[in-house]
C-alpha positions in Angstrom: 81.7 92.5 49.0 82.2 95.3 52.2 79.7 97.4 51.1 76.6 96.5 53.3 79.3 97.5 56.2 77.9 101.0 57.8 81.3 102.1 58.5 84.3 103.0 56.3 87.0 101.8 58.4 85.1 98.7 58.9 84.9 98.1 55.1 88.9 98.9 54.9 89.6 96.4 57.5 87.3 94.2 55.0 89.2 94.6 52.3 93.2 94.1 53.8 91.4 91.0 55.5 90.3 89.7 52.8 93.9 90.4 51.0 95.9 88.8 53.4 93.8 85.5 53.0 94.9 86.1 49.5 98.9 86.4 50.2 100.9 83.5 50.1 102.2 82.1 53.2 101.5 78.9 55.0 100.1 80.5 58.1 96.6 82.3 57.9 96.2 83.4 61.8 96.1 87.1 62.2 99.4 87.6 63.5 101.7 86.2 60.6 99.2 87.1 58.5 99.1 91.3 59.5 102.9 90.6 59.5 103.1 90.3 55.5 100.2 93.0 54.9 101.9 95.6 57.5 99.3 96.3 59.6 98.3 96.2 63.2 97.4 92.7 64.3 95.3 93.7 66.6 93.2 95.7 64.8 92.4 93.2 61.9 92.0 91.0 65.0 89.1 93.4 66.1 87.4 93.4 62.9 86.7 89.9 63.2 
């Protein structure tokens, strides 16, 4: 689904995006959401 992103990192960000739209939780903005998955909200803010 990532792959026609040039970059690696870009294609990881992808991918944990794409995972925490998946998680359950009522809440799908990026902060709650990088929250549950661990991860800098910020930075799956910037792949957006």
């Amino acid at each position: 689904m990532f792959a026609p992103l040039a970059r690696r990192d870009q294609r990881a960000k992808g991918l944990t995006y794409l995972r925490g739209l998946l998680l359950d939780g009522r809440r799908k903005s990026m902060q709650p959401m990088a929250e549950r998955l661990g991860v800098d909200h910020q930075g799956l803010q910037q792949f957006l």
